[in-house]
Backbone as a ProteinNet text record, in pm:
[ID]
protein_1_A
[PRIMARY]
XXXXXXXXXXXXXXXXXXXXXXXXXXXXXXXXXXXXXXXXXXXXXXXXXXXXXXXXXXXXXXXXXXXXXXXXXXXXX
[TERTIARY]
82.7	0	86.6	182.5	281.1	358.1	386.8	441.5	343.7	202.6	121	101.7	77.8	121.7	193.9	301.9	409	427.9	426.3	370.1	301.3	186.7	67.6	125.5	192.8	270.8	331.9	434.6	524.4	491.2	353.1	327.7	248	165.8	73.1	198.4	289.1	454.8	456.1	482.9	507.6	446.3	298.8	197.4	177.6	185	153.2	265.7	360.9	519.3	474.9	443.6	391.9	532.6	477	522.2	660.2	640.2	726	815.9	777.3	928.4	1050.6	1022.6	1073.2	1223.7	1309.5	1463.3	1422.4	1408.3	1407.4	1550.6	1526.6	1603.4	1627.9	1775	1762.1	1865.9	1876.9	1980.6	2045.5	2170.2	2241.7	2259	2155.8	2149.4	2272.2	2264.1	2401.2	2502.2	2549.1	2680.5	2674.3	2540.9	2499.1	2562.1	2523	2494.4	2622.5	2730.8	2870.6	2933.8	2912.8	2966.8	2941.7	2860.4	2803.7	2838	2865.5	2939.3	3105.7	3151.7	3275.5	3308.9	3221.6	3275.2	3227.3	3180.6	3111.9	3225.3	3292.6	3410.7	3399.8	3301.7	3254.7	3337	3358.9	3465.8	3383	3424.3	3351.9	3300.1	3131.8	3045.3	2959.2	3015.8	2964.7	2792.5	2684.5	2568.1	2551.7	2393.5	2389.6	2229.7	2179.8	2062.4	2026.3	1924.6	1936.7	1753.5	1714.7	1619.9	1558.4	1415.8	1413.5	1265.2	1253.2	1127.1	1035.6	900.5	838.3	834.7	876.4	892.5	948.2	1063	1211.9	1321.7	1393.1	1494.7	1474.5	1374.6	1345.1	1359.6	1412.9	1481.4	1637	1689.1	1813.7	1808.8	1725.3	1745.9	1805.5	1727.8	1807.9	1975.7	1976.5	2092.8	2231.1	2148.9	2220.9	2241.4	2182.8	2153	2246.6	2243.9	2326.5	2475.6	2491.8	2658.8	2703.1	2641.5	2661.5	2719.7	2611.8	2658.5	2797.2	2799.6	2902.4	3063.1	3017.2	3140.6	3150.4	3066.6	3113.3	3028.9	2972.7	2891.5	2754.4	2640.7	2532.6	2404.8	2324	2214.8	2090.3	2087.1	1968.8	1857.1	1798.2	1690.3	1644.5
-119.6	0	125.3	131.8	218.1	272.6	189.8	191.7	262.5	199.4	280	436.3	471.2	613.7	656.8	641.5	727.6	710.2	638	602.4	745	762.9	836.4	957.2	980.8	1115.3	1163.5	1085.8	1100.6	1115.5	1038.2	1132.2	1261.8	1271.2	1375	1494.5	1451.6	1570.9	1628.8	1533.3	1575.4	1634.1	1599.7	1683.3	1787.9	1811.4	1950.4	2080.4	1975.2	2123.1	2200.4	2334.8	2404.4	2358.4	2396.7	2386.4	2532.1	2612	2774.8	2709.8	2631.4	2566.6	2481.3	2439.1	2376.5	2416.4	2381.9	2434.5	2448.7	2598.9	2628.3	2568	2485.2	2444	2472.5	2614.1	2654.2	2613.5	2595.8	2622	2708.6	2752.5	2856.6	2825.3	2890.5	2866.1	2965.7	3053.6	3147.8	3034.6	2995.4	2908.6	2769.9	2721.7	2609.2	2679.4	2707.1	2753.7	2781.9	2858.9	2877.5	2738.9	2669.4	2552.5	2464.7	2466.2	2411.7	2456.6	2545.9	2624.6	2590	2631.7	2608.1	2466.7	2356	2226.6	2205.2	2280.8	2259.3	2326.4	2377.9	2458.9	2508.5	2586.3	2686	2728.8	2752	2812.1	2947.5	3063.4	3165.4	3117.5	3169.3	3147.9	2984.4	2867.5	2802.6	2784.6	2706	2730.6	2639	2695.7	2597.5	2593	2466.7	2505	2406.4	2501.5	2502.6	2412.3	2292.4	2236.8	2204.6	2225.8	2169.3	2137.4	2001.7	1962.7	2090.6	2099.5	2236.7	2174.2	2280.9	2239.3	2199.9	2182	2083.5	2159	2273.9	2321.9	2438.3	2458.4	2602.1	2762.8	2760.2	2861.1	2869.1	2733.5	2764	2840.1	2836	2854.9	2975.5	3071.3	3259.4	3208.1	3185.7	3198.9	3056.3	3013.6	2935.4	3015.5	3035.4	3126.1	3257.1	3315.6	3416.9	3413	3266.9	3232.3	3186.7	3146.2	3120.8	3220.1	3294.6	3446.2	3482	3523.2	3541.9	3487.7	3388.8	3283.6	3309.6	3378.2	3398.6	3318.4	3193.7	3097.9	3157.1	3121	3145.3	3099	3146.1	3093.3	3048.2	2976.6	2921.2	2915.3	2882.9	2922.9	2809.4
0	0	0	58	125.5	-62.5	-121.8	-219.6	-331.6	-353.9	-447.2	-398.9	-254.2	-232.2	-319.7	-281.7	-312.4	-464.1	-563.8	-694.7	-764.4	-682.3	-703.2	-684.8	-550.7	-544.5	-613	-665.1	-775.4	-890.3	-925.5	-1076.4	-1034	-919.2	-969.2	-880.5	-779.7	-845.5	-992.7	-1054.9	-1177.8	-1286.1	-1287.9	-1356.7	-1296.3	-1174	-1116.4	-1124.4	-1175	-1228	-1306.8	-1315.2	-1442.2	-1519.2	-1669.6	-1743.4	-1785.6	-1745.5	-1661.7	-1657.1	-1539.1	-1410.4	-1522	-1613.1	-1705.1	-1750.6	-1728.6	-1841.4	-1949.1	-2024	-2188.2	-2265	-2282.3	-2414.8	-2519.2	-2591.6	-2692.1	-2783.4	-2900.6	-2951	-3032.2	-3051	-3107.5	-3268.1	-3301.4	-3466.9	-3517.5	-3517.7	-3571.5	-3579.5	-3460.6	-3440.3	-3537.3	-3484.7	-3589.2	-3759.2	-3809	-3967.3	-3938.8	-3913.4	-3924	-3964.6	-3831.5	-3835.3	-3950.4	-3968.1	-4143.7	-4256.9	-4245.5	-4373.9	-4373.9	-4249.1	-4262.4	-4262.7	-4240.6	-4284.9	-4437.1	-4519.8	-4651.1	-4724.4	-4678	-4711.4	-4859.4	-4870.7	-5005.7	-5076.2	-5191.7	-5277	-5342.1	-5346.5	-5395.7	-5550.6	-5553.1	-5626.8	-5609.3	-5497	-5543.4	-5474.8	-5547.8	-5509.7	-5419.9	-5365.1	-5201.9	-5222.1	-5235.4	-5203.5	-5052.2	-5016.6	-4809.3	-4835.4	-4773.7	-4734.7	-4634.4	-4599	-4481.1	-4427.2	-4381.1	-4353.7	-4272.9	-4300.1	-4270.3	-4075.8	-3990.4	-3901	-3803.1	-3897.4	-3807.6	-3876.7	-3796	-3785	-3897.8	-3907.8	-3999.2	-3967.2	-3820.8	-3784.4	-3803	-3855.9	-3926	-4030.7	-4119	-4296.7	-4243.4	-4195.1	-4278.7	-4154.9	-4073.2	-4062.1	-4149.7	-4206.9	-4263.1	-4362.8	-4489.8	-4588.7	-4616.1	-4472.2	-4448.9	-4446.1	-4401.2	-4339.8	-4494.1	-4568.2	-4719.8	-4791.2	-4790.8	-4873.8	-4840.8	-4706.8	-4653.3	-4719.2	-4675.4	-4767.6	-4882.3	-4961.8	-5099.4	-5205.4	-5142.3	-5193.3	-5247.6	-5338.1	-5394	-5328.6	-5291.8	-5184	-5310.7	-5346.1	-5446.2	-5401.9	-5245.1	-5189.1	-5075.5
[MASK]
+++++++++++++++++++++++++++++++++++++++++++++++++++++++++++++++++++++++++++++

């Protein structure tokens, strides 16, 4: 009995964490897209075209896009 307590405690602990209380988990897209470029190691003019499932990691594109240009490389879209 002693054991289903505490069971019970422990999840409804855990549903009751707002969702606030949570570690935001971000990641550094700038740094990302650098890093990608400089292992693609671009030669001025060459083209890049940038893809990406709608959804999943689509806050890379402009900084990917951007780190391209940069390099000298052609951003095709």
């Amino acid at each position: 009995m002693k054991a289903s307590k505490q069971a019970w405690l422990t999840a409804f602990c855990a549903v009751a964490v707002p969702a606030a209380a949570q570690p935001q988990l971000t990641l550094d897209f700038p740094a990302l897209a650098q890093r990608i470029v400089r292992q693609l190691d671009l030669k001025p003019g060459e083209k890049v075209l940038s893809l990406a499932h709608p959804g999943l990691f689509e806050a890379l594109i402009p900084h990917l896009r951007y780190e391209v240009m940069k390099a000298g490389g052609v951003d095709l879209a």
